[in-house]
C-alpha positions in Angstrom: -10.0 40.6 -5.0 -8.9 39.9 -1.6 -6.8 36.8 -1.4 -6.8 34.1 1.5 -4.5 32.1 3.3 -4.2 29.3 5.8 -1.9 30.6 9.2 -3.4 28.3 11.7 -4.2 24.6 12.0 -5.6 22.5 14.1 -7.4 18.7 14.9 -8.7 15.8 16.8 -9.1 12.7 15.3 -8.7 9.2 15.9 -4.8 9.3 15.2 -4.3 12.1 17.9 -5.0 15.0 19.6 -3.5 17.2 17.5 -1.6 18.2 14.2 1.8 17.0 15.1 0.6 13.7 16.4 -1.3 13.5 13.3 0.3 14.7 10.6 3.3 12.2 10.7 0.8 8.7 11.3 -1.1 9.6 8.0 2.3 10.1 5.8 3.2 6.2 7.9 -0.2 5.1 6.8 -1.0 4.1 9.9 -5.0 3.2 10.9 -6.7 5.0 13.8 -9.8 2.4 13.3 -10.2 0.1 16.1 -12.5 -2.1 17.8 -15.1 0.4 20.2 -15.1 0.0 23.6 -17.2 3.2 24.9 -20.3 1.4 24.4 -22.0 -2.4 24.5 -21.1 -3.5 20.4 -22.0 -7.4 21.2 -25.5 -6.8 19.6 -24.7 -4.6 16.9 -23.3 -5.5 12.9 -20.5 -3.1 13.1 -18.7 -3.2 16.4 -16.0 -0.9 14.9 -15.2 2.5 14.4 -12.4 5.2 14.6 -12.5 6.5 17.4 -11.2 9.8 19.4 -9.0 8.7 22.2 -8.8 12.0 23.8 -9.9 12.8 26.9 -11.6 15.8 27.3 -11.7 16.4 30.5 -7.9 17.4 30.6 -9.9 20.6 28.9 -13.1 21.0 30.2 -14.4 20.2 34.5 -16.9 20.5 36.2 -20.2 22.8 34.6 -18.3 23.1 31.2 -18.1 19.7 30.6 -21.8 18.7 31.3 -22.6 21.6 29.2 -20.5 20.6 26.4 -21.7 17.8 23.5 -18.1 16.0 22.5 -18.5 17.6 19.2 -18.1 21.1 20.4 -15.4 19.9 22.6 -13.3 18.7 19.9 -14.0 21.8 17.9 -13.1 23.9 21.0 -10.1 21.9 21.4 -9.1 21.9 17.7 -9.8 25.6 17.5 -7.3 26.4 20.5 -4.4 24.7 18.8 -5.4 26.5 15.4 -5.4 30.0 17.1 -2.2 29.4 19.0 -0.3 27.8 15.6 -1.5 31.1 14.3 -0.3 33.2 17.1 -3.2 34.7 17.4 -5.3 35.8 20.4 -8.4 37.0 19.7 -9.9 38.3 23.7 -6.5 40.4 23.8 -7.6 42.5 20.8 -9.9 45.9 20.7 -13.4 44.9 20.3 -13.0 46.6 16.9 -10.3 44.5 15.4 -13.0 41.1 17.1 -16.0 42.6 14.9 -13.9 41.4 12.0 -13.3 37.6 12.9 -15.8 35.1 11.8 -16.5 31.3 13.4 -18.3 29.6 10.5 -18.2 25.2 11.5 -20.0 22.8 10.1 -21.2 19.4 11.3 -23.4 16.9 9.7 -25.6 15.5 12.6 -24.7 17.9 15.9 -25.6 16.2 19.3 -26.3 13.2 19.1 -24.5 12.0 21.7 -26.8 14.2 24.0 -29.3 13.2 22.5 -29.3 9.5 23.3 -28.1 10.3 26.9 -31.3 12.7 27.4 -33.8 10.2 25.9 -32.7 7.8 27.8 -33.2 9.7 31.3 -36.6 10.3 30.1 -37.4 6.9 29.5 -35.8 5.5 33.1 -36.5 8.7 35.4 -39.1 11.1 33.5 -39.2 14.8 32.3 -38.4 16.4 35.0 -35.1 14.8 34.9 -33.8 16.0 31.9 -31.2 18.3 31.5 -31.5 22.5 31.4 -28.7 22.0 29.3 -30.0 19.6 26.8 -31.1 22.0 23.9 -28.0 23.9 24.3 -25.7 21.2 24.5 -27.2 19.2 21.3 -28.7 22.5 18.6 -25.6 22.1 15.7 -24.6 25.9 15.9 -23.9 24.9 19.6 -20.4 24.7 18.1 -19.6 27.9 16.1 -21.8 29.4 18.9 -19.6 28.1 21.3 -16.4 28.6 19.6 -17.0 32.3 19.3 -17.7 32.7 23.2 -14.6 30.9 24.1 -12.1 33.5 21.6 -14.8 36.4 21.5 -15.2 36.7 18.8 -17.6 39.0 17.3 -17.7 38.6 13.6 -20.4 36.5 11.6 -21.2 33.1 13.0 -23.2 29.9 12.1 -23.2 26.9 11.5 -23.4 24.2 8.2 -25.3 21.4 8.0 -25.0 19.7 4.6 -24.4 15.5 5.7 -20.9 14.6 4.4 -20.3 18.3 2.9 -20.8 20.3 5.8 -17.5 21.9 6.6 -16.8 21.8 3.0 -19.7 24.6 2.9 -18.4 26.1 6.1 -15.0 26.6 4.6 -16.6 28.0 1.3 -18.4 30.3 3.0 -15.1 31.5 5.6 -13.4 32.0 2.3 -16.7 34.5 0.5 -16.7 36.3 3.8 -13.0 37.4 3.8 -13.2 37.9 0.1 -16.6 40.0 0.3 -14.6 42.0 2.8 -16.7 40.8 5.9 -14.4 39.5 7.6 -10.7 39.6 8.0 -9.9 36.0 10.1 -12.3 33.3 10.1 -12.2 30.7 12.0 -13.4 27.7 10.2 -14.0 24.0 9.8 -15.9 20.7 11.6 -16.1 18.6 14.0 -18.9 15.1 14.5 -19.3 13.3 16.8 -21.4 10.4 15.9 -19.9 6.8 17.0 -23.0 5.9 19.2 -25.0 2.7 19.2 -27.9 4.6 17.6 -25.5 6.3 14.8 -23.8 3.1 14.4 -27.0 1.1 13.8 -28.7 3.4 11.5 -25.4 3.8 9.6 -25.5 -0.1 9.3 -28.9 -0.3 8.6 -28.6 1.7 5.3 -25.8 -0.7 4.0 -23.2 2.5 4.3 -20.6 0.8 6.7 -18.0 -2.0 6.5 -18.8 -4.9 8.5 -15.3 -6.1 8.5 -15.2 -6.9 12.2 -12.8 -9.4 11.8 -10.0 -7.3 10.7 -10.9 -3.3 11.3 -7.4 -1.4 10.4 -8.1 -3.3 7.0 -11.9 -2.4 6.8 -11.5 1.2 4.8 -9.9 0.9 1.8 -11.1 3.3 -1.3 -10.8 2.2 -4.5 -9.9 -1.2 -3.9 -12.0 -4.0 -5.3 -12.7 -5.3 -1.9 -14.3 -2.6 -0.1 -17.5 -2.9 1.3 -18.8 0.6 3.1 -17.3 3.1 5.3 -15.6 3.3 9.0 -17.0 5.3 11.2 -15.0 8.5 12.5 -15.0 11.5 14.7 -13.1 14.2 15.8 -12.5 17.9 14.3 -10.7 20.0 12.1 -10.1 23.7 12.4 -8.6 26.3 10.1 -7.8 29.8 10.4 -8.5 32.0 7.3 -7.0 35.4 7.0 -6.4 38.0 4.8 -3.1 37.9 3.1 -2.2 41.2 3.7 -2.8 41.2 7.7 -1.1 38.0 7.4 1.7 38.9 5.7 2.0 42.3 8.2 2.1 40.3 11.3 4.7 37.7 9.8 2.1 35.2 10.2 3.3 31.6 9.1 1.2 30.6 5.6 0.6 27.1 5.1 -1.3 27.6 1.8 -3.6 29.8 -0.4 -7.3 29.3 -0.5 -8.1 30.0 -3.6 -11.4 28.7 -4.6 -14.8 26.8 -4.1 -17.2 25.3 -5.7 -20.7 24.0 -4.4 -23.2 21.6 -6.3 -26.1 19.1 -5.7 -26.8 16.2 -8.2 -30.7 17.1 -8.0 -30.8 12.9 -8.0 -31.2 10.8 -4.6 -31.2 11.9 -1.1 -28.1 9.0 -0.3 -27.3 7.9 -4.2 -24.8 9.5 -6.1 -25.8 10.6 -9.7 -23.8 7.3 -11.7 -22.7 10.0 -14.3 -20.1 12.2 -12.1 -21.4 15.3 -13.4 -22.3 16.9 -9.9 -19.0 16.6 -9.0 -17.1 17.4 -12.0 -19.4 20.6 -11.8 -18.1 21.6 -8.3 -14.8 20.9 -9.1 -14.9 23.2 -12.7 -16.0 25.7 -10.0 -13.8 25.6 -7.7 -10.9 26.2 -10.6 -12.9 28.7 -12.6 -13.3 30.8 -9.1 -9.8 30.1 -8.8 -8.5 31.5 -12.0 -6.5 28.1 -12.0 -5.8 25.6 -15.2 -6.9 22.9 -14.7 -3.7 21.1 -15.7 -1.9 22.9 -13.1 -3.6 21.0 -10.1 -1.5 18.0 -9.2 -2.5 16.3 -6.0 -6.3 15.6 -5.2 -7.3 15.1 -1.6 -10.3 12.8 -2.6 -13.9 12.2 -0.9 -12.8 8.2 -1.5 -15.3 7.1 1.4 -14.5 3.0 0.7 -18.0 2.8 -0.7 -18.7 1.1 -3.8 -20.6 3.7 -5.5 -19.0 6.5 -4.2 -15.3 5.9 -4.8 -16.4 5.0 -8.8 -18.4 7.7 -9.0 -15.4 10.4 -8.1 -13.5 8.4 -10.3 -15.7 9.2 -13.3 -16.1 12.8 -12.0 -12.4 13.3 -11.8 -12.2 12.3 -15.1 -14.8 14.4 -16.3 -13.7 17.3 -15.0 -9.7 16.6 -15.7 -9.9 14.8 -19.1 -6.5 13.4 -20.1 -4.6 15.1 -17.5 -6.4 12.9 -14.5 -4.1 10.2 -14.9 -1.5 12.8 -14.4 -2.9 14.0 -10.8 -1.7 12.0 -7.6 -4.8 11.3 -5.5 -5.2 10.0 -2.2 -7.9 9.3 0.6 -7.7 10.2 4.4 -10.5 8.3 5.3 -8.4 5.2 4.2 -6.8 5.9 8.0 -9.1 8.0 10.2 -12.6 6.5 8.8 -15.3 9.2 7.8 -16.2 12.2 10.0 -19.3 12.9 7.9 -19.6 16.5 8.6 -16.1 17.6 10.1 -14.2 15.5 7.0 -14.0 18.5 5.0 -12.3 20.1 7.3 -9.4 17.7 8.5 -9.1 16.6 4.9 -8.2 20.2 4.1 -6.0 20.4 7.6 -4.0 16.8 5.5 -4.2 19.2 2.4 -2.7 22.3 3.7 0.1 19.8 5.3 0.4 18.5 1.7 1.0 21.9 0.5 3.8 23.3 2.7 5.3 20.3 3.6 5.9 18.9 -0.1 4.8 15.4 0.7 1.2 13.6 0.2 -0.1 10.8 2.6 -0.6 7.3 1.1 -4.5 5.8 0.5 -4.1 3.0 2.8 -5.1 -0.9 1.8 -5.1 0.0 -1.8 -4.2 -3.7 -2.2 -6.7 -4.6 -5.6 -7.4 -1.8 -7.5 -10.9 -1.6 -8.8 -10.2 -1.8 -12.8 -12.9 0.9 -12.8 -10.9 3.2 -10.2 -7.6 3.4 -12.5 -5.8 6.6 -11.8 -3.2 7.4 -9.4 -4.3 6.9 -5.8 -1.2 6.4 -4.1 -1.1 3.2 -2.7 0.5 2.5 0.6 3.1 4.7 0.6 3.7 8.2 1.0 5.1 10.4 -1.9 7.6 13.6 -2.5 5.2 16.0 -3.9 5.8 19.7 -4.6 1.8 21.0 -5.1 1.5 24.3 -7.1 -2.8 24.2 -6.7 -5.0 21.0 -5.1 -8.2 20.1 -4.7 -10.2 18.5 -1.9 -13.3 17.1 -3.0 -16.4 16.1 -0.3 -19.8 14.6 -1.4 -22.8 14.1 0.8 -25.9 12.4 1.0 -28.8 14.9 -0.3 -26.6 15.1 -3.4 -23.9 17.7 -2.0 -20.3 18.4 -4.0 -17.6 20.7 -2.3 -14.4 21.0 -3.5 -12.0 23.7 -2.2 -8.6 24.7 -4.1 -6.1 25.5 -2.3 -2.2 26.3 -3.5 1.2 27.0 -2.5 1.5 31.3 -1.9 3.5 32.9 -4.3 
């Protein structure tokens, strides 16, 4: 079987514009969630969110940027810094060697921005108003589209759109490709874009996010006692799959080994998690068996831990499941404690934190773990960042409509 690794990273999130901004605020514990200011929050219950705070037009003038939803620019943005940490190139290669490159990126919701922006110049000035670009700027495969004109590249390319599991499937189906011997780079991840009034307001309306206005950088907090929803977040997260032996002949720089996947629905609610963990605990048996991995050889655990009640119990009891004994052995921890929840690009920048995880030998804390739930009792990693050398992790996302990722990834060897 072809094997795959990680040579290229990249991201945009609320904590920067880029991996090495990032990387060393999330082993800090530091919170990227902050009170909005892009938009009116006076009338709204969550005023909140964690925010991107770069500007993209130092990337994109003029026609690009009206044609451009943020969530494509992020990916575009993340994408050039994963392709340059890779050293890679792709417009400078023969067509041939381009035919072999893949852009599969998922996002949960797609345009929205646009969206809200277009309706409302239909309301205030009619049809004829709106934009030509409007479909174009908004469809979700605007961004692998997108992302594939930008780098030509001329290998498969779509887009996934499963909620909070989107890149999660993207980056499944980046690693079948290369294995199936499709492809030989894929270019892969997420990117969202959905802190808007609307978003924000139908996110609150469903009971899903924090209303801990008071005190924001405290307001995510998985698997403490205290939480009460999810933040907000945006931003993207792009990875660069290749084939190891291509890799390994250009003296590429591996951060990790992708080494398995596993996708399940809980068949139960379209926003509810099955209270049994089984979904999960399926996905993750997959994602090992696919592997070829023991299961007590995985040791870190980059977990879905969205600060929901139900959700951050239910991983618990999947974990578990899945794990038996040797769960309380596996250190665990939750980005979305610090950048908030990109719904359908978390996947992705959770397995950027992974791959970090991996080569660098140290694991990012869960931030305001302050009162463990008694029913959340393994190792989450309060506060503080730990000294981990990872032979094989996992990085679990779970979506409304009942969707369970998990990708296992290792050191290469």
């Amino acid at each position: 079987m072809r094997r795959v690794v990680i040579t290229g990273l990249g991201t945009v999130n609320s904590l920067g514009p880029d991996v090495a901004s990032v990387w060393p605020r999330l082993v800090a514990g530091e919170s990227g969630v902050a009170t909005i200011e892009q938009f009116e929050t006076e009338d709204l219950p969550v005023r909140f969110a964690a925010s991107v705070a770069w500007n993209p037009e130092e990337m994109f003038q003029g026609p690009d940027f009206r044609k451009l939803d943020p969530f494509t620019m992020y990916a575009l943005k993340a994408a050039d810094e994963a392709l340059g940490d890779a050293g890679l190139t792709p417009l400078e290669l023969p067509e041939e060697e381009r035919e072999r490159i893949g852009c599969i990126i998922g996002t949960g919701i797609g345009g929205i921005t646009g969206i809200e922006q277009q309706h409302l110049v239909l309301q205030d000035r009619g049809p004829r108003r709106v934009s030509p670009h409007f479909i174009p700027k908004i469809m979700a495969n605007a961004v692998s589209g997108q992302v594939a004109i930008y780098h030509g590249l001329l290998g498969t390319a779509f887009t996934t759109s499963s909620a909070c599991a989107s890149s999660g499937h993207a980056i499944g189906m980046a690693l079948n490709s290369i294995r199936a011997g499709e492809s030989d780079v894929v270019i892969t991840g997420g990117a969202e874009s959905a802190t808007t009034r609307l978003s924000i307001s139908g996110f609150a309306a469903a009971k899903a996010l924090s209303t801990r206005n008071d005190d924001p950088t405290a307001a995510s907090r998985p698997f403490d006692k205290d939480r009460d929803g999810f933040v907000m977040g945006e931003g993207a997260g792009i990875l660069v799959f290749e084939e190891l032996e291509r890799a390994k002949a250009r003296g590429a720089k591996i951060y990790a080994e992708v080494k398995g996947y596993g996708s399940t629905d809980d068949a139960f609610h379209i926003t509810a998690p099955k209270e049994d963990g089984t979904g999960p605990a399926r996905a993750f048996r997959l994602a090992l068996k696919q592997a070829q991995v023991d299961p007590d050889t995985v040791n870190y655990i980059n977990a879905h831990g969205t600060s929901t009640l139900y959700n951050d119990l239910i991983e618990t009891r999947a974990i578990k499941r899945c794990f038996g004994d040797h769960a309380s052995s596996i250190a665990i921890s939750s980005t979305k404690s610090m950048i908030g929840h990109l719904l359908g690009a978390s996947s992705a920048v959770e397995l950027v934190a992974t791959a970090m995880s991996v080569s660098e030998g140290t694991v990012h804390p869960t931030r305001n773990l302050e009162n463990p739930d008694a029913e959340c009792d393994l190792d989450y990693i309060p506060n503080e960042a730990r000294s981990l050398q990872i032979d094989n992790a996992l990085s679990n996302s779970l979506g409304f409509g009942g969707h369970n990722v998990s990708i296992c990834i290792g050191r290469y060897a």
